[in-house]
C-alpha positions as CSV (number, residue, x, y, z in Angstrom):
1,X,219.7,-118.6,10.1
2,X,217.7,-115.8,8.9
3,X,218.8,-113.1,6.3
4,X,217.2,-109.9,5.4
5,X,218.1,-107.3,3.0
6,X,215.1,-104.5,4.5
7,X,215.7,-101.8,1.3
8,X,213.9,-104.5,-1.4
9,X,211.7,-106.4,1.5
10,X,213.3,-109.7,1.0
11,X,214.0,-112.1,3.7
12,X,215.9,-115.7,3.6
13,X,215.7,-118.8,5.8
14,X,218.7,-121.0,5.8
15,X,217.9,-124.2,7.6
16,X,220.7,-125.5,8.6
17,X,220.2,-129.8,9.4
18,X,218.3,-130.0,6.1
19,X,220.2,-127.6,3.9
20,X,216.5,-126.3,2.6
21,X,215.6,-122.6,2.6
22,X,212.8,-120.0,1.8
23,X,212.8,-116.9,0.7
24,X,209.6,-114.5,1.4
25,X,209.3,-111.3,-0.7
26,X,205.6,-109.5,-0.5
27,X,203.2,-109.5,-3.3
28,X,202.0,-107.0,-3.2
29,X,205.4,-105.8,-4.6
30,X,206.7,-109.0,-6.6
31,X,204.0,-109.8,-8.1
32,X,204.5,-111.5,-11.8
33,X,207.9,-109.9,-11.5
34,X,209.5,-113.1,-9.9
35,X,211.4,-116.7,-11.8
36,X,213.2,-119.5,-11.0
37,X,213.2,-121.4,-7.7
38,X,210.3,-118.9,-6.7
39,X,208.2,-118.8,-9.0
40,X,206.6,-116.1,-10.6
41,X,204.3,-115.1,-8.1
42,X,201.3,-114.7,-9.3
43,X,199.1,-117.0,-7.1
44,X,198.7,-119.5,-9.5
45,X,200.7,-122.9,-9.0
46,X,200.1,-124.4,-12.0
47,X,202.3,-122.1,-13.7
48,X,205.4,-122.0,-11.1
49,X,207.7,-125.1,-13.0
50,X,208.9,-122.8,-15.5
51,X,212.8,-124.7,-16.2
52,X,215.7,-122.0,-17.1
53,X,216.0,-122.3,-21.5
54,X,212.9,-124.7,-21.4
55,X,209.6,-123.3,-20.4
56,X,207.2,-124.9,-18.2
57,X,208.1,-128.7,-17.7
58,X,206.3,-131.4,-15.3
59,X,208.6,-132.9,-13.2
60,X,210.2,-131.5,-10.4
61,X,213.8,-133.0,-10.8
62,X,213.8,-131.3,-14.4
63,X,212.9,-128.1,-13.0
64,X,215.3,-127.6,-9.9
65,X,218.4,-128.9,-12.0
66,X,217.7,-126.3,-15.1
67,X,218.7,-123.6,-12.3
68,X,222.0,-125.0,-11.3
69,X,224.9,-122.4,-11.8
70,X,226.8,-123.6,-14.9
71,X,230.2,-122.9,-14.5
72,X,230.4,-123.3,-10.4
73,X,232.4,-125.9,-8.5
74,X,230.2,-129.1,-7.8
75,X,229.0,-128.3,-4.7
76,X,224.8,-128.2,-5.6
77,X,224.2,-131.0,-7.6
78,X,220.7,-133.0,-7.9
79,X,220.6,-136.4,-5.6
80,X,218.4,-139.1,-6.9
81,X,215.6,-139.9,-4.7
82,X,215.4,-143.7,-3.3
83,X,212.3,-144.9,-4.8
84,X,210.7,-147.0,-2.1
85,X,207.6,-148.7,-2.6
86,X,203.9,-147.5,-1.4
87,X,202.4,-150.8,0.3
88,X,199.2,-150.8,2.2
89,X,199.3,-151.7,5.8
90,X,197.5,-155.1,6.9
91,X,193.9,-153.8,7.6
92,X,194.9,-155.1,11.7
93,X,197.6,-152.0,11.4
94,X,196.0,-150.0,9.1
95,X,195.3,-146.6,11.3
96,X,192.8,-145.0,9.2
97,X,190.7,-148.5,9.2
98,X,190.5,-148.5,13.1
99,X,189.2,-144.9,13.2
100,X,186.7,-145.9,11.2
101,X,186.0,-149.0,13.0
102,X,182.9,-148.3,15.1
């Protein structure tokens, strides 16, 4: 689903099965004049985790809940990822080994 308000340039993807968006405003117009969930837009990512009251924080989970609507029914809330653990493949599975297998 795809909203668009033409008068400021802004448009809105709603993706339904994964309940993610994106929102796409030009630059050349926005620039340094965005926050929250967008950024600021200025081209530099280092700078874009800027948490509502706390300034530029490191994690990500910190960052998207400091913009939750205080004050709104419970329906966007923060779910904690499943930390699964990172274990190498045996080198027989191991894709990347077999490409480099000569």
């Amino acid at each position: 689903v795809m909203v668009a308000i033409p008068r400021i340039q802004l448009e809105v993807h709603f993706f339904l099965e994964s309940h993610g968006f994106s929102i796409r405003l030009p630059s050349y117009l926005y620039f340094n004049k965005t926050e929250g969930l967008c950024g600021n837009c200025n081209h530099n990512n280092e700078d874009d985790l800027v948490a509502k009251d706390i300034g530029q924080v490191e994690s990500v989970d910190t960052f998207g809940t400091s913009w939750l609507l205080e004050g709104e029914p419970n329906t966007c809330t923060a779910l904690k990822k499943e930390e699964i653990p990172c274990l190498p493949l045996p080198p027989d599975q191991d894709p990347c080994l077999y490409i480099m297998n000569e």
